[in-house]
Structures are given as C-alpha cells and as structure tokens.
N, C-alpha and C positions, 0 to 999 in steps of 0.2 A: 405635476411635474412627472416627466415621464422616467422610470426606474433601470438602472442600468440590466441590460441584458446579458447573463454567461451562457454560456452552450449547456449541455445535458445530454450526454452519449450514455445510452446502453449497450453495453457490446454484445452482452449474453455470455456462447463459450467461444474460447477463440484458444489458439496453439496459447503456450507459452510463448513462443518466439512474433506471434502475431500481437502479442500484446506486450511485450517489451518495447517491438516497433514501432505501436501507433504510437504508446508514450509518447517515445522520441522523437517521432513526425509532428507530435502537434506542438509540441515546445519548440518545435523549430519553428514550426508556422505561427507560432504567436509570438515568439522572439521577431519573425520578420513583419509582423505588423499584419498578419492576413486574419486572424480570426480572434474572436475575443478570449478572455478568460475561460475555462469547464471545468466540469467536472465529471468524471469518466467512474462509472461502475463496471466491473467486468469480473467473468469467469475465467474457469482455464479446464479445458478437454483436449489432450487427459491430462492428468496430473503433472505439475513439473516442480521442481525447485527453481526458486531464482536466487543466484549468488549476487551478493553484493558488489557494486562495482573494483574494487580492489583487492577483493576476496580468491584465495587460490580452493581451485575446486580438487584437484588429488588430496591436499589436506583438511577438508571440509566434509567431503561425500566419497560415501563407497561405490562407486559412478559403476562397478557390474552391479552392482544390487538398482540403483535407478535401472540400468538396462534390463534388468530381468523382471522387474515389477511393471515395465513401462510406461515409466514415468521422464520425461524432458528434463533437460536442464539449461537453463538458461541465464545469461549476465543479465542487470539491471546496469539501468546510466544512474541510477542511485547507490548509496554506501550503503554500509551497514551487514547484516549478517546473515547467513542464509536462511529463506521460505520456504517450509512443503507447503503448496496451493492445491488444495482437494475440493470437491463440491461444497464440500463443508467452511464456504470461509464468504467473504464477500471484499476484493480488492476493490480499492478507488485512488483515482489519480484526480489530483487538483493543479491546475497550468494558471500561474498570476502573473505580474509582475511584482514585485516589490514597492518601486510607487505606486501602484493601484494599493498595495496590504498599508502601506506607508511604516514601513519597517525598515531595519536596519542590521542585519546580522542575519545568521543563521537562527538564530534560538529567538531571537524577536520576531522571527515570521512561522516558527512553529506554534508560538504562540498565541498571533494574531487566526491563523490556519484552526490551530485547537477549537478555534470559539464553534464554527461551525460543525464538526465534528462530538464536541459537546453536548449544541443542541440537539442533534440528530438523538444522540445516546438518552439524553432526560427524555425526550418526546414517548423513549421506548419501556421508559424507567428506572434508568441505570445514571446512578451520581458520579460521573466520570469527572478527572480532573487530569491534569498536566503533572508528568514528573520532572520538579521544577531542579531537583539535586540528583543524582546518583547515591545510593549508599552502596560499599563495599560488597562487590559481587564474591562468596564462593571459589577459592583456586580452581576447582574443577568446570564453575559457570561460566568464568571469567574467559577458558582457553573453548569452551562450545562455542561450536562455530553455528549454532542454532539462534533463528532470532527472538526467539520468544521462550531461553532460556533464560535472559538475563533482562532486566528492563533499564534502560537506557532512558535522560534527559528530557528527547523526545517522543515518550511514549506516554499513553494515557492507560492509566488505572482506576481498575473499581477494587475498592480497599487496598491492599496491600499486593493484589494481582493484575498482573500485567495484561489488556483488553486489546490494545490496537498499539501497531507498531509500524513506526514512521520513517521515513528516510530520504534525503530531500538532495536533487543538484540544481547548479543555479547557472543560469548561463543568456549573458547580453541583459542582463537586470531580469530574468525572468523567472522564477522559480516551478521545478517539477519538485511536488509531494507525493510518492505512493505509499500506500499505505495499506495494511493488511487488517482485517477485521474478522477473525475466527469464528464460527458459530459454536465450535466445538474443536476441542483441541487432541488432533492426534497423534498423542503421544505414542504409540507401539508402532507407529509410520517413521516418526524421527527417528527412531533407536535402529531401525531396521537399514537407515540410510545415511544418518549423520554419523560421522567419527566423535568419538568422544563425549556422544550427547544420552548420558546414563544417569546422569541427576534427576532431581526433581525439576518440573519448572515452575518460573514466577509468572504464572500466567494462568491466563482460564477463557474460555470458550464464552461465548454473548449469551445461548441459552444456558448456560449452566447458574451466570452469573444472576441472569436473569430468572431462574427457575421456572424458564418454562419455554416451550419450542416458538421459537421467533422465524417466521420466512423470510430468504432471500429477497421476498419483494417488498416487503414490512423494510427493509433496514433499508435498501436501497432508496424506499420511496423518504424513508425519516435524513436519510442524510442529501435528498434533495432539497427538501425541507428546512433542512437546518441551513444549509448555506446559506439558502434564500434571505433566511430572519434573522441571519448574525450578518450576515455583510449588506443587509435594503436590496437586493439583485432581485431581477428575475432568471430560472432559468426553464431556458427555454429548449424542451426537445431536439436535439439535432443527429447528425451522420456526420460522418468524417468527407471532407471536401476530395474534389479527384485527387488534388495535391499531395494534401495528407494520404491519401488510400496509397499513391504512385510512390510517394516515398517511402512508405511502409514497407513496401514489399520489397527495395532495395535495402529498406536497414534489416529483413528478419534473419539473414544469411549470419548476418553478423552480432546478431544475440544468441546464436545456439553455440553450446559451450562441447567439445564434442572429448 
C-alpha cells in the first residue's frame, strides 16, 4: 500500500518577514485544497523577534534597541509570546488539517503534533514529553512578555525545563503549528531587548540539555524523521509552489511590525 505523502521544505535563511509569509501562504494553500500536509524547517537572517499574534510590541520590546542591534521584528498568524530567532535555534512549522490528526480542540491536536516532535528529540537522546498542566508561573514570569520564560500547556520539556515552544492558529479545519527549538539559549539577547525579561528562565537550549554540540542539520534531519514514524508519511522534498512563492511576497508587507 502506497504511504501517504507530506511535503518537506527547507528554507535555510530567509527575512523574518519572508518566513512569517510562507507560513501563511501555505495554510492558505492547503486550507484551499492545493497542496498536501508539510513540514517546514527554517532559519532567520538576520535576527528578528516574532510577536505573537495579539501581542503589543511597545510593551513587549525596546524596538530602538532591535533597531540598533539589527534585529527585525515581526507578527506571527500564531499567539503566544514573543521569540528572539538567532542562528542558534532551529524553527519549524507543521500545516494539517485536523481531520487528517483526527483531533478535536486545540490541546488535542498539540498533542497528536507532540508525537512527531518527540520522536525527533529521543532519535537525538533527549526524553522529551508534553506539558500536559501549567503550574503557577512567578508574578514576574507571568507579566514577561518572553516565550521561553514561562512554559505553557503546549510546550515540551526535558525535566523541569522548557525545550521547544509552540503556538498554534487554526483556520478552515486546518491547523498552522510553529514552533521554536533553541540550540542554545540567549539569554543576555533577551535582557537587552525584552521589557521586563530579568528573571530566570524555565528553559534550556537542545545542546545544553543534550550535553553536547548537536548541528542544525542533525535536528532538522531527526524531526524529519520523526514525523515520518509517528504519523506512517512519507515526506517528501519539496519548494514552495508559484502560488505560495506569489503570495508570500503580498503577505511579507504585512508581518513587519514597524
């Protein structure tokens, strides 16, 4: 029997604003029936923050300290709380529908999503698991507008620290997950640019947790990997369609947060 096909984009580096775009180009185009299921790994040159979709960036970022370090800043179509995105990290976006996860809520399809994400992380040697409850963040964590000071529902942990952070919109039955996967966490970046973000954090960087230097193309290749064996897919190398590429370039206007 022949095994269902998802796409497999490597972007490399791309703006921030150019990769908030495809995001939303290709959930478009698989919301309208043109391309299958993917999975998307991608960098960002140069550096940007992305604010969550609802998120006010005057009270989030010292937006002249992004201008003077030059660094982007840009909305995401997902919630949640603001990213510094450095060489040091490895994003990925996963585009389903819901009937294909056969899920039902939000927090039901983070955790059908998780399995694959998972496996990638054991392939690498890290016992990651789904935070299935929140406990009581910190008054001070609580108001950081940083997303990997605080670990939220939909984030995955190794022991007690926060690894990969997730945030998900859903739109025509079809779910966008991006998600952030740190190699290394930097922290004297946030302080320099986030308001309010002077705490400790609950999180930690993949080599640290890992103890020992993991490449960009190691994780990339394991969380291709992993989807593959958690959901029977194949996926299969691809590029983004003219489509997608021609919409991209109408939505990038409209991710940069100015």
């Amino acid at each position: 029997m022949t095994r269902e096909s998802w796409r497999y984009i490597n972007s490399g580096f791309l703006t921030g604003a150019q990769n908030m775009a495809i995001d939303e180009a290709m959930l478009e185009a698989h919301a309208a029936g043109e391309t299958p299921a993917a999975l998307r790994v991608y960098r960002w040159r140069p550096p940007a923050v992305s604010l969550g979709r609802f998120q006010r960036a005057d009270s989030s970022l010292d937006l002249a300290a992004c201008r003077d370090r030059g660094i982007d800043v840009v909305r995401r179509p997902t919630g949640g709380r603001a990213i510094l995105h450095t060489g040091e990290e490895v994003t990925f976006s996963i585009l389903v529908s819901a009937e294909r996860l056969g899920t039902s809520g939000v927090m039901d399809s983070y955790r059908a999503l998780a399995g694959g994400i998972i496996a990638a992380l054991r392939s690498l040697g890290l016992d990651a698991r789904l935070v299935e409850r929140s406990s009581p963040a910190p008054a001070s964590a609580a108001r950081d507008p940083a997303c990997f000071a605080v670990k939220a529902r939909c984030d995955l942990v190794v022991g007690s620290s926060k690894l990969v952070g997730s945030a998900q919109v859903q739109r025509r039955g079809v779910i966008l997950q991006q998600n952030s996967l740190p190699l290394r966490i930097n922290l004297a970046g946030w302080r320099e640019i986030f308001r309010r973000s002077g705490g400790t954090p609950q999180a930690v960087g993949l080599c640290d947790a890992a103890e020992q230097s993991i490449a960009y193309a190691d994780v990339a290749a394991a969380l291709k990997a992993g989807f593959a064996s958690a959901f029977g897919v194949t996926l299969r190398d691809s590029i983004l369609t003219d489509r997608e590429a021609a919409r991209a370039l109408e939505l990038e206007p409209k991710t940069t947060v100015t």
